[in-house]
VEXLO-181685 format. One line per 4 residues: number of its first residue (from 1); their letters; for each residue x, y, z of N, C-alpha, C, CB. Coordinates in nm, 3 decimals, always signed. Each point is the difference from the previous one (the first is absolute). Glycine has a CB too. Example, Ala and Ser with C-alpha at 12.3 -4.5 7.8 and 13.67 -1.06 7.14 Angstrom:
! VEXLO-181685
1	AS	+1.319/-0.569/+0.780/-0.089/+0.119/+0.000/+0.090/+0.120/+0.000/-0.189/-0.117/+0.125 ~ +0.154/+0.222/-0.197/+0.082/+0.119/+0.006/-0.077/+0.109/+0.073/+0.118/-0.063/-0.215 .
***
This chain:
! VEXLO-181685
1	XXXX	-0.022/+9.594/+5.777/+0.048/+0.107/+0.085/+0.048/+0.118/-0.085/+0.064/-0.168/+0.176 ~ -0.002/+0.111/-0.292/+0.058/+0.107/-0.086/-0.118/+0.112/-0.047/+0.189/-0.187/-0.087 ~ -0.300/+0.110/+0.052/-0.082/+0.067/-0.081/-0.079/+0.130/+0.112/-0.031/-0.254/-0.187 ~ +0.005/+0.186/+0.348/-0.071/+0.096/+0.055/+0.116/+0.130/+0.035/-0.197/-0.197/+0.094 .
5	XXXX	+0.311/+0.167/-0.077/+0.108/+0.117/+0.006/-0.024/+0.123/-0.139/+0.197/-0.210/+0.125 ~ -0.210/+0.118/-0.261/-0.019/+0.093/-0.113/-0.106/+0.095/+0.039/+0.070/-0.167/-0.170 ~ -0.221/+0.053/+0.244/-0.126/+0.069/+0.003/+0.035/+0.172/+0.064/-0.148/-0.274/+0.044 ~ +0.229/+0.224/+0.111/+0.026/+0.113/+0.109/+0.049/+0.125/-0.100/+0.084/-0.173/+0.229 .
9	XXXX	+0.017/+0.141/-0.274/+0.096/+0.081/-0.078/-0.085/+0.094/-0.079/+0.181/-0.182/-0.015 ~ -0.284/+0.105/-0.037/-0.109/+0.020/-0.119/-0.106/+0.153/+0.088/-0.015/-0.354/-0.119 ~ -0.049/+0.235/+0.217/-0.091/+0.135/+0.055/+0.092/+0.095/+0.107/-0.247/-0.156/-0.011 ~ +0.379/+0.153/+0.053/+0.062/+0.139/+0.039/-0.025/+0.104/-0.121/+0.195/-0.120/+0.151 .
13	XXXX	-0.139/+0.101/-0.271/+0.012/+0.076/-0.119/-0.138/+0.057/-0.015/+0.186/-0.140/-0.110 ~ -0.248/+0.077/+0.120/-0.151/+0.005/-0.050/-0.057/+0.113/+0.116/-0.034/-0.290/-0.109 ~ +0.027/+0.281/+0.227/-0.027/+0.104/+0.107/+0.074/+0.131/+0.001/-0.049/-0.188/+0.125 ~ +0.228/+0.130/-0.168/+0.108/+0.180/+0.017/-0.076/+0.040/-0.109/+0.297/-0.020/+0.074 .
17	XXXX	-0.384/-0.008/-0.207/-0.023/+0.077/-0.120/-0.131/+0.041/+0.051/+0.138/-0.119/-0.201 ~ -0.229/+0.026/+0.256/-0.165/+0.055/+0.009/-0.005/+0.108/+0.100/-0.113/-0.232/-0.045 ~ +0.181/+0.166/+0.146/-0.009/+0.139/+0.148/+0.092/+0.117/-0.004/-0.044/-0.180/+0.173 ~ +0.142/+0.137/-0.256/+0.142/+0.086/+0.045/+0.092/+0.026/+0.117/-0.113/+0.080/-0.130 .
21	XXXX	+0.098/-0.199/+0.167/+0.077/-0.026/+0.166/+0.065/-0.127/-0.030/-0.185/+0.105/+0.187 ~ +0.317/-0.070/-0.090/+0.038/-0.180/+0.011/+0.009/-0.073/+0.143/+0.152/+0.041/-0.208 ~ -0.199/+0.047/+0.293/-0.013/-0.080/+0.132/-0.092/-0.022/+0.016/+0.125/+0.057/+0.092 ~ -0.165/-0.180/-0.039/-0.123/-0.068/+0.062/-0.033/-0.091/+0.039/-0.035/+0.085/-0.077 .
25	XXXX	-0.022/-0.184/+0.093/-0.024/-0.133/+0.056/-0.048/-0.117/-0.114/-0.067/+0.136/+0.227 ~ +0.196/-0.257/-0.208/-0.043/-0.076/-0.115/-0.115/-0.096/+0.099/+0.262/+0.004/-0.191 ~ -0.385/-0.058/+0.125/-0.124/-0.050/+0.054/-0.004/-0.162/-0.024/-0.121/+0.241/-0.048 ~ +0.027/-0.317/+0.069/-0.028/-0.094/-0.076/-0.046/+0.041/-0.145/-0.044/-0.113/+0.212 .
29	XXXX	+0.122/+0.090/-0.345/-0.097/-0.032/-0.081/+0.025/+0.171/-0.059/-0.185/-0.236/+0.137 ~ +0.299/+0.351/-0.063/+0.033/+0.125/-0.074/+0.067/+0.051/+0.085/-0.169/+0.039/-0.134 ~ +0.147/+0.099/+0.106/+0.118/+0.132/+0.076/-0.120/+0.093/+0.007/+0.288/-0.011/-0.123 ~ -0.326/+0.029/+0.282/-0.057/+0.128/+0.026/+0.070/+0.093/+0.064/-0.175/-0.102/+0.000 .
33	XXXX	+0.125/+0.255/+0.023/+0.048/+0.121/+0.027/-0.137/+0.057/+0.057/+0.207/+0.018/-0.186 ~ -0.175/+0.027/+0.340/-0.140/+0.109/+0.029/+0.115/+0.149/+0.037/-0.255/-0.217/+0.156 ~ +0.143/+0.314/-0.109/+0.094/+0.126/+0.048/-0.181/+0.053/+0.070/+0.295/+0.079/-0.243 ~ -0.199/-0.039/+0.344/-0.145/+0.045/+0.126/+0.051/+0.166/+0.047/-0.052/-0.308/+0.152 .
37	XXXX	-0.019/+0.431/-0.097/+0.051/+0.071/+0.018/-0.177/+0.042/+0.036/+0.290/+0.004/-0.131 ~ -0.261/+0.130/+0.207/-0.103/+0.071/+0.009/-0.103/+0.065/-0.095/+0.143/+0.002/+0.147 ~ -0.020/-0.012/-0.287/-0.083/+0.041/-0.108/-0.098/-0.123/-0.060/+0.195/+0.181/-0.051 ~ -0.157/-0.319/+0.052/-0.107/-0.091/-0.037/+0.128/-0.134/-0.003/-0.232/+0.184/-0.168 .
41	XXXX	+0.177/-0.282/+0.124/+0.055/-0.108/-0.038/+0.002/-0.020/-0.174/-0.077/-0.087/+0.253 ~ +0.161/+0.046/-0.304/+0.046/-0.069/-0.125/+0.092/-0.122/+0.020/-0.019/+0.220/-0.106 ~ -0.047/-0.303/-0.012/+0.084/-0.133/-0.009/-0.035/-0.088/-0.119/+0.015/+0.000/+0.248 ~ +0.083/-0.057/-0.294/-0.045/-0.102/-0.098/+0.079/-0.141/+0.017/-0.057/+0.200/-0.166 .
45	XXXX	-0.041/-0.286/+0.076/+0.024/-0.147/-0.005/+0.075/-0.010/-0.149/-0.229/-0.087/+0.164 ~ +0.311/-0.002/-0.183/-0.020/-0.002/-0.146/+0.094/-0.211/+0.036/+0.022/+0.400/-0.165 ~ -0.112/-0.486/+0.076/+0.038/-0.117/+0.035/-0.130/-0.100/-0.074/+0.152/+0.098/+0.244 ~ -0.087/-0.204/-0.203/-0.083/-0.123/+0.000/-0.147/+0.055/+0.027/+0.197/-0.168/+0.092 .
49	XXXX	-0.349/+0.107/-0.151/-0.129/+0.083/+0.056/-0.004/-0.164/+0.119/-0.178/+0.212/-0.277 ~ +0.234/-0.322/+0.199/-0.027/-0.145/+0.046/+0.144/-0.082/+0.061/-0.208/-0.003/-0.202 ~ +0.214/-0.018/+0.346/+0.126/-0.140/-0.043/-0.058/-0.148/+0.056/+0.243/+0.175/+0.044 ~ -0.187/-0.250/+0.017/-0.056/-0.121/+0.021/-0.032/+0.030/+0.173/+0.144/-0.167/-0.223 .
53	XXXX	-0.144/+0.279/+0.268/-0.059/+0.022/+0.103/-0.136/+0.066/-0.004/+0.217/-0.007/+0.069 ~ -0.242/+0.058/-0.180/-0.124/+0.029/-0.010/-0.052/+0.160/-0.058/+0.009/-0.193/+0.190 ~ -0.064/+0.260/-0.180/+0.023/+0.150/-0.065/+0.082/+0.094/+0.137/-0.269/-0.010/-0.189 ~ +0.342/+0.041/+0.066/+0.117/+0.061/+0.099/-0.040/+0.146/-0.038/+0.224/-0.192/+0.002 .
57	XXXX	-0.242/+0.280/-0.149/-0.046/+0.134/-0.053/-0.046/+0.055/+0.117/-0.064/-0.055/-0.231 ~ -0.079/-0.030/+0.248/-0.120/+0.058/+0.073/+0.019/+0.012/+0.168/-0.149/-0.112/-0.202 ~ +0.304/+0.091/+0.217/-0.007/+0.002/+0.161/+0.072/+0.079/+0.016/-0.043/-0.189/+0.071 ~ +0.070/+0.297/-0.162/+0.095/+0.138/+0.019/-0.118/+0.068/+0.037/+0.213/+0.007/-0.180 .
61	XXXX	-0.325/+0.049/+0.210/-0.119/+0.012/+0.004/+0.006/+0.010/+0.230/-0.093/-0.170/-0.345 ~ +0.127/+0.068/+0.320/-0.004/-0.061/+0.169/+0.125/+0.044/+0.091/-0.121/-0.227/-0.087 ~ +0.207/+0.235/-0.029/+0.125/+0.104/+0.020/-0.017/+0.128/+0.041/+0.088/-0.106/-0.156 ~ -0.126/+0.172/+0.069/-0.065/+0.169/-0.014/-0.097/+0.001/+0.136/-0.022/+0.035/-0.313 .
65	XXXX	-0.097/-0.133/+0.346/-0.049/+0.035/+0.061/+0.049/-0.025/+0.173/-0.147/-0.008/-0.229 ~ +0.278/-0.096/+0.262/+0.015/+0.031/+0.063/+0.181/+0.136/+0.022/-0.224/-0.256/+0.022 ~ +0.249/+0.290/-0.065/+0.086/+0.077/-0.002/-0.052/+0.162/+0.039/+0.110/-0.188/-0.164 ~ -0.220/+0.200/+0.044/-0.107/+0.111/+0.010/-0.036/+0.011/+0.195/-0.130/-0.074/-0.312 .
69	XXXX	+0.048/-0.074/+0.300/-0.070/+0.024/+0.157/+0.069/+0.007/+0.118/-0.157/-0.107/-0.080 ~ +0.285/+0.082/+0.081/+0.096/+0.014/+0.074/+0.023/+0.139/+0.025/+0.076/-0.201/-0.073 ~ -0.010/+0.273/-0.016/+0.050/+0.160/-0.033/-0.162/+0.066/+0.032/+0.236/-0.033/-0.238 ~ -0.332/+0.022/+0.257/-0.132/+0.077/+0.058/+0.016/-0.018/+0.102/-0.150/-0.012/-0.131 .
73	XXXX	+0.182/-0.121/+0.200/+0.017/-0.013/+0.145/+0.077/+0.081/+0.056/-0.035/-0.192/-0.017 ~ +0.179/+0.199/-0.085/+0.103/+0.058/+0.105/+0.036/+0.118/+0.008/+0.071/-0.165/-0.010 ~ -0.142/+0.207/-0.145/-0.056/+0.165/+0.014/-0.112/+0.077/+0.101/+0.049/-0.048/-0.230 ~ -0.171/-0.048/+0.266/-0.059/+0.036/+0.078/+0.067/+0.026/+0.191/-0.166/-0.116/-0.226 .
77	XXXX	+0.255/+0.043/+0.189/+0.005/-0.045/+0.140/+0.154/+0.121/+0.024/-0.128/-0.337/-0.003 ~ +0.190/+0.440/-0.109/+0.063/+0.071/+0.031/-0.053/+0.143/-0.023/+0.153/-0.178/-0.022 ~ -0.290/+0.214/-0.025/-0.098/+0.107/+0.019/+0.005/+0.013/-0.104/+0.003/+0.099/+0.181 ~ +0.033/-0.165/-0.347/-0.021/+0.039/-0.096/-0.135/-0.078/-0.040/+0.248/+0.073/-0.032 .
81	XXXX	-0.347/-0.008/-0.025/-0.122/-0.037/+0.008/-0.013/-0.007/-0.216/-0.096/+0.145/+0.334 ~ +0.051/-0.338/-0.399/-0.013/+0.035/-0.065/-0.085/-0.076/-0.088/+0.170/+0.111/+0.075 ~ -0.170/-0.107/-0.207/-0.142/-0.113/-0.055/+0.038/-0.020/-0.156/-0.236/+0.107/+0.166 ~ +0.228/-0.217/-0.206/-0.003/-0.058/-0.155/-0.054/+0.122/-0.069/-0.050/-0.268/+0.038 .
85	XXXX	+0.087/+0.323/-0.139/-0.049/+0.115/-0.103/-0.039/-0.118/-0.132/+0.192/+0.262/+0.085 ~ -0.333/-0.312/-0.068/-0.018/-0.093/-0.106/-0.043/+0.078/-0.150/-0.073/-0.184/+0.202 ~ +0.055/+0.285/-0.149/-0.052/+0.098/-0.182/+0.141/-0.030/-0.044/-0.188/+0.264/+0.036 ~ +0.307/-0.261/-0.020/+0.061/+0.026/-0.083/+0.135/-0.116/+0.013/-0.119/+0.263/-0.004 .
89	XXXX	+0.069/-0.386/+0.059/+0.057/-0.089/+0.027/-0.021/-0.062/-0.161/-0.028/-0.005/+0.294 ~ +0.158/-0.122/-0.318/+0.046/-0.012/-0.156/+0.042/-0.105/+0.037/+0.060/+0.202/-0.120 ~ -0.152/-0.306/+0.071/+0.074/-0.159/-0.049/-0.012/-0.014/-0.130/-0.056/-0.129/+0.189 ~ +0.190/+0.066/-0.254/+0.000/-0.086/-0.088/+0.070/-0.128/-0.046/-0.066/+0.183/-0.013 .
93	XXXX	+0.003/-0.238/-0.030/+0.047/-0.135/-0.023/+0.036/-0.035/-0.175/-0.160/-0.066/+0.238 ~ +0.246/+0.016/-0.232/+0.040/-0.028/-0.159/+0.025/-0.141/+0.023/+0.118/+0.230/-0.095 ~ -0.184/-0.333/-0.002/+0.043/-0.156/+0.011/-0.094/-0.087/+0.054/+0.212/+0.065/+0.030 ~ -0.301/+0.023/+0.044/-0.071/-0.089/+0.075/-0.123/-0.117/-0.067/+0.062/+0.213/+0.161 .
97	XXXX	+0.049/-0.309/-0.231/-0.107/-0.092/-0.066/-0.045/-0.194/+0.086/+0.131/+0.175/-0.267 ~ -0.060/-0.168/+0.347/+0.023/-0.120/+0.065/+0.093/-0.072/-0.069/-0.206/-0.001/+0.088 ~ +0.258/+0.057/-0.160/+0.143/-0.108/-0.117/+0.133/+0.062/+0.073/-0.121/-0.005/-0.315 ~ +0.171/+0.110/+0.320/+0.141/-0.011/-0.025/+0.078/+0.104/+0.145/-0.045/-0.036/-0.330 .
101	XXXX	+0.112/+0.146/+0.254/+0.018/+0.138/+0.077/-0.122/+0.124/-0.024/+0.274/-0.060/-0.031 ~ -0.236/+0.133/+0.171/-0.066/+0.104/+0.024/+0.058/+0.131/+0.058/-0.145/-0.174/+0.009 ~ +0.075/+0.245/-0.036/+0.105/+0.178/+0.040/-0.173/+0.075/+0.094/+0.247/+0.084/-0.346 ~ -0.191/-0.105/+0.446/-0.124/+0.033/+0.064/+0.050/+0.120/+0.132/-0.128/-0.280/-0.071 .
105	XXXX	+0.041/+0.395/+0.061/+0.074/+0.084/+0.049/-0.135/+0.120/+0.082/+0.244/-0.064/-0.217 ~ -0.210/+0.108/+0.325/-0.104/+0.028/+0.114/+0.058/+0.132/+0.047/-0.069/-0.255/+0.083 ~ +0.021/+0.383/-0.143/+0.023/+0.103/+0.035/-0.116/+0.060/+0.100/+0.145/+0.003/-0.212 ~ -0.090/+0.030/+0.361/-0.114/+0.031/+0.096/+0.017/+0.137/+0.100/-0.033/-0.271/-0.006 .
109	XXXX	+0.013/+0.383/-0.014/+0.028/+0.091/+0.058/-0.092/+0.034/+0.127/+0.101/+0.050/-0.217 ~ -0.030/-0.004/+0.336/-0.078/+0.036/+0.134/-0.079/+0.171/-0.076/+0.227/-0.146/+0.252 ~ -0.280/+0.164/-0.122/-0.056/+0.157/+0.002/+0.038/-0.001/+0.180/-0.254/+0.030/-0.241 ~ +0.291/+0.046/+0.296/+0.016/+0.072/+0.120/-0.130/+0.047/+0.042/+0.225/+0.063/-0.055 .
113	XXXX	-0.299/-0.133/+0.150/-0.099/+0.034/+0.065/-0.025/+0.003/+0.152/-0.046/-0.064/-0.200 ~ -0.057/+0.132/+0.255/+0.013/+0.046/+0.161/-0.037/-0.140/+0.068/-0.085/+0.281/-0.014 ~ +0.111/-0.304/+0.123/-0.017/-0.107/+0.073/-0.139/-0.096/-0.037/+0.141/+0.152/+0.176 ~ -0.226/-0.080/-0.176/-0.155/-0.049/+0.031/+0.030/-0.065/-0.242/-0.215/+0.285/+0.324 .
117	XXXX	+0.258/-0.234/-0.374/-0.053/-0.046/-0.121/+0.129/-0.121/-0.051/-0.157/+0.267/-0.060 ~ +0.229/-0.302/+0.159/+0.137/-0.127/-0.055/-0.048/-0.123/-0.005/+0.187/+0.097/+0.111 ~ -0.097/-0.174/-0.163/-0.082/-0.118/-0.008/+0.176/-0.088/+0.050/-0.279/+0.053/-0.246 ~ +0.247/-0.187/+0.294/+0.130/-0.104/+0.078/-0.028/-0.114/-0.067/+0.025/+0.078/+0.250 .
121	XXXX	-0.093/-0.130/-0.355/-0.032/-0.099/-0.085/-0.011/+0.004/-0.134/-0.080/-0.043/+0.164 ~ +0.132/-0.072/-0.227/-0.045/-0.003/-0.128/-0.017/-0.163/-0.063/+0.120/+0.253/-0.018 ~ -0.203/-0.277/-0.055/-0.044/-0.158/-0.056/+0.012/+0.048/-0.138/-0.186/-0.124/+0.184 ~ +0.171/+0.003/-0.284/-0.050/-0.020/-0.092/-0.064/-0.091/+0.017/+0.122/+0.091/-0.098 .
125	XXXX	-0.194/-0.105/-0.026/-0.060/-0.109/-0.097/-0.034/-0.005/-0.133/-0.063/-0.028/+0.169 ~ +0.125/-0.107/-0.273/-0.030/+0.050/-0.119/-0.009/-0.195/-0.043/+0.144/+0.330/-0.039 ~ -0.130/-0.321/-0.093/-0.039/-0.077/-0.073/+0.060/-0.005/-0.098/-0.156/+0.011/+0.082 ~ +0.150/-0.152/-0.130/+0.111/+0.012/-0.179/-0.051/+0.034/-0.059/+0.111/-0.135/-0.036 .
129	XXXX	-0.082/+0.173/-0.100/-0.007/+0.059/-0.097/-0.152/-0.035/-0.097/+0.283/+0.007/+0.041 ~ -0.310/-0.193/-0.017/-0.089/+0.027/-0.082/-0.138/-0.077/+0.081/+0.185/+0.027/-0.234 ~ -0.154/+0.006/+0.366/-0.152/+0.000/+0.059/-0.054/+0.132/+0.022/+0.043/-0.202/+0.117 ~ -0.215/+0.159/-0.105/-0.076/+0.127/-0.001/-0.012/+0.076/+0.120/-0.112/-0.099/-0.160 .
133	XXXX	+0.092/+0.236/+0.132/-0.013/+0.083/+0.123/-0.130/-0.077/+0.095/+0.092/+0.253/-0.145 ~ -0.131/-0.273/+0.125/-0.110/-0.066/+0.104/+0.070/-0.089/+0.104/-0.185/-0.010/-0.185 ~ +0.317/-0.104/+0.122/+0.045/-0.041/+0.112/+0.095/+0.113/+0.091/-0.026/-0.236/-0.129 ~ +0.076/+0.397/+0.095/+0.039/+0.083/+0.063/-0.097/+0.039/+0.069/+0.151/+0.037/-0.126 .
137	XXXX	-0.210/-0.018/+0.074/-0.093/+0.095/+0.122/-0.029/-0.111/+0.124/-0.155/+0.179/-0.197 ~ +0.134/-0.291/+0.204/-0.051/-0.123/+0.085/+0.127/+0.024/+0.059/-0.170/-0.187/-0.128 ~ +0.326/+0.222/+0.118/+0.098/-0.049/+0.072/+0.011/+0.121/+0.110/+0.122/-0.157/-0.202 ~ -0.191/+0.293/+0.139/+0.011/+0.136/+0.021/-0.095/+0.011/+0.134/+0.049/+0.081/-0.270 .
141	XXXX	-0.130/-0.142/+0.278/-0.104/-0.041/+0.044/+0.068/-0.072/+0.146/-0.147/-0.019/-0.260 ~ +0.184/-0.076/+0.236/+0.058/-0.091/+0.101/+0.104/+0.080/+0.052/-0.053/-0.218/-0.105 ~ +0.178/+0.282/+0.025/+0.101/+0.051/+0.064/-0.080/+0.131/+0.122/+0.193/-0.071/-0.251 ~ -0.267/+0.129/+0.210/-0.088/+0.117/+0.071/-0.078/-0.032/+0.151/-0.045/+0.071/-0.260 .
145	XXXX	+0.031/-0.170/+0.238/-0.113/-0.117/+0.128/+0.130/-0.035/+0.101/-0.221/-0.177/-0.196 ~ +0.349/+0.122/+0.147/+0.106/-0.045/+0.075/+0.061/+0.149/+0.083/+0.054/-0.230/-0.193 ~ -0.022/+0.381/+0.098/+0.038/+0.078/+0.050/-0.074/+0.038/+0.144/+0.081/+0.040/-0.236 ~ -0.232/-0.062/+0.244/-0.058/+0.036/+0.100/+0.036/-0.032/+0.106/-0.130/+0.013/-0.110 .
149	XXXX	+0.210/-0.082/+0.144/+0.092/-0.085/+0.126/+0.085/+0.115/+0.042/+0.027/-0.265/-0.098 ~ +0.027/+0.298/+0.016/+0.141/+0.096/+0.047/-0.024/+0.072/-0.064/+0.173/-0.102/+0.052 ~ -0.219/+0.187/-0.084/-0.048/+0.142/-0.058/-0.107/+0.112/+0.091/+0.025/-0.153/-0.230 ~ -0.009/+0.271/+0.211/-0.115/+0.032/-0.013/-0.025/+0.127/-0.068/-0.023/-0.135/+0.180 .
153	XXXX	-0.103/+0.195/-0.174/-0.056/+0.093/-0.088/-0.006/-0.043/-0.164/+0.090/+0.170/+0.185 ~ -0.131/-0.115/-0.268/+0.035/-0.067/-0.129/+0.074/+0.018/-0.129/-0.157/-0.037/+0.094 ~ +0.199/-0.094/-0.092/+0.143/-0.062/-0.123/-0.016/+0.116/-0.094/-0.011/-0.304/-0.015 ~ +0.091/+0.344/-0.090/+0.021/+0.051/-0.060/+0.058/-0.060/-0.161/-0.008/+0.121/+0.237 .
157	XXXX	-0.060/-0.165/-0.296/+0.075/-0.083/-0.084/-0.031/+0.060/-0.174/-0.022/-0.231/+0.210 ~ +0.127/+0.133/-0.319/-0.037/+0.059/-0.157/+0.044/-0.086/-0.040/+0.004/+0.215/-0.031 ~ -0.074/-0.239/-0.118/+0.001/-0.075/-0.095/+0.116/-0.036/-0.072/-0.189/+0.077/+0.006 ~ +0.286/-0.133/-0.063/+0.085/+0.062/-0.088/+0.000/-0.141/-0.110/+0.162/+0.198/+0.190 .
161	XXXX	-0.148/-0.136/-0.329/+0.039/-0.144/-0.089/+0.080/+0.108/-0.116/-0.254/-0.233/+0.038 ~ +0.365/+0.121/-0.039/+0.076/+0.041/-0.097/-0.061/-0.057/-0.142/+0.203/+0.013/+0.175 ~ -0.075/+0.061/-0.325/-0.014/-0.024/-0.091/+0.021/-0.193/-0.048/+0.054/+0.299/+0.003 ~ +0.015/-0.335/+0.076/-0.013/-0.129/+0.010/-0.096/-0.115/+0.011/+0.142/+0.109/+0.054 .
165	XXXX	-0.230/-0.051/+0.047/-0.110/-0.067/+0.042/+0.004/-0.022/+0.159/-0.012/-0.107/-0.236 ~ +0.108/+0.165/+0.306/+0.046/-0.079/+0.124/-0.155/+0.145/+0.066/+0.399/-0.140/+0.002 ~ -0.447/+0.103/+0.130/-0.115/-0.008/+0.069/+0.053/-0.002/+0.148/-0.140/-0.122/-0.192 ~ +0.134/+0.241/+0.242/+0.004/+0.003/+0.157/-0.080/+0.123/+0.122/+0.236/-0.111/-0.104 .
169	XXXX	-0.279/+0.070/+0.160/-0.063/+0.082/+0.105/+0.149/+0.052/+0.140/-0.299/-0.176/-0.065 ~ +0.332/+0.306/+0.040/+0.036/+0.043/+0.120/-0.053/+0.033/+0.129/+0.093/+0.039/-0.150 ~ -0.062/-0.069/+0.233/-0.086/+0.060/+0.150/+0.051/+0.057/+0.101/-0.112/-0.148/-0.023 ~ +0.134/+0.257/+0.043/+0.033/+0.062/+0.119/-0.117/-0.005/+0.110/+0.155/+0.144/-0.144 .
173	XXXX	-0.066/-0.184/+0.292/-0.077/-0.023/+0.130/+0.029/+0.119/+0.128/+0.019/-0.275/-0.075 ~ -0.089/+0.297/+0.154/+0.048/+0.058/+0.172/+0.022/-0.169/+0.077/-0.203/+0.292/+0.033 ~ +0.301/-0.285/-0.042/+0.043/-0.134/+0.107/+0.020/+0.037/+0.137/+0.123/-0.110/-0.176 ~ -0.266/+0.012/+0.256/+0.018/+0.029/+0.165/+0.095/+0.003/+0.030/-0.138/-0.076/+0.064 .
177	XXXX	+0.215/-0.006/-0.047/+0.109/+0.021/+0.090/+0.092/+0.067/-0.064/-0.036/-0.182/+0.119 ~ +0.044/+0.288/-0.195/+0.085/+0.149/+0.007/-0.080/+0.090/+0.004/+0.170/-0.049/-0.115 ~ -0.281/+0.094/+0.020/-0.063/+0.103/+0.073/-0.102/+0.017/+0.083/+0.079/+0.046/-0.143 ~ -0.139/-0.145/+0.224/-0.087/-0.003/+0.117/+0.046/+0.103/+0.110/-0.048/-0.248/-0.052 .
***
């Protein structure tokens, strides 16, 4: 018990120095921090990549995307009309080896757009570090086939891989049931 208290103690320090914040949410396995606003979303992980629940890193990811798809919803639905700015969207990951800690961090800015060009969804999909893009594109593939349910017109999505190696497909959607 003693030792995982040191761990906590360990990755607070480790996040107030990487992010420069000290509020946020301690996780399984770390301490994350998001911040949402009209101007975009930012957030980082910094923690365990592994605990005995299983990869914990890679589900800050599932975080972002639902926090993100939320705030499109509830922007759409108060006449602010808006969409993932992926040119200039910024992940990086530091650590990401499947061994230890990681500093993984998801800078995502909106653009303000007219009704007809917003988007009320967002997915990922990615892959570890040292499988090949071929099994991405196959997941990219599948995630795209599933959107067709609740989507329409077409996804909008981008590539991104950090200096790490980490591998993910973003996707912005029109989700029926908000903008139908």
């Amino acid at each position: 018990m003693k030792k995982r208290g040191i761990i906590l103690v360990l990755i607070f320090v480790i996040a107030t120095i990487s992010f420069g914040f000290v509020s946020g949410v301690f996780t399984e396995g770390g301490f994350d921090r998001t911040s949402i606003s009209e101007n975009g979303f930012y957030g980082g992980y910094v923690g365990l990549e592994f605990s005995y629940k299983g990869d914990v890193a890679h589900q800050f990811s599932n975080k972002v995307a639902k926090v993100v798809g939320k705030y499109l919803k509830d922007s759409y639905s108060r006449g602010v009309y808006l969409k993932v700015d992926f040119k200039n969207t910024k992940i990086k990951t530091i650590g990401m080896d499947q061994k230890g800690f990681v500093n993984f961090t998801i800078d995502m800015p909106f653009i303000k757009v007219n009704k007809s060009n917003a988007y009320t969804g967002i997915v990922h999909c990615g892959t570890w570090v040292n499988q090949k893009d071929s099994r991405l594109n196959v997941r990219l593939k599948e995630q795209l086939r599933k959107l067709k349910r609740i989507s329409f017109w077409k996804p909008n999505y981008d590539y991104f891989k950090t200096d790490g190696g980490y591998k993910e497909y973003w996707i912005q959607f029109k989700h029926y049931k908000y903008q139908n």
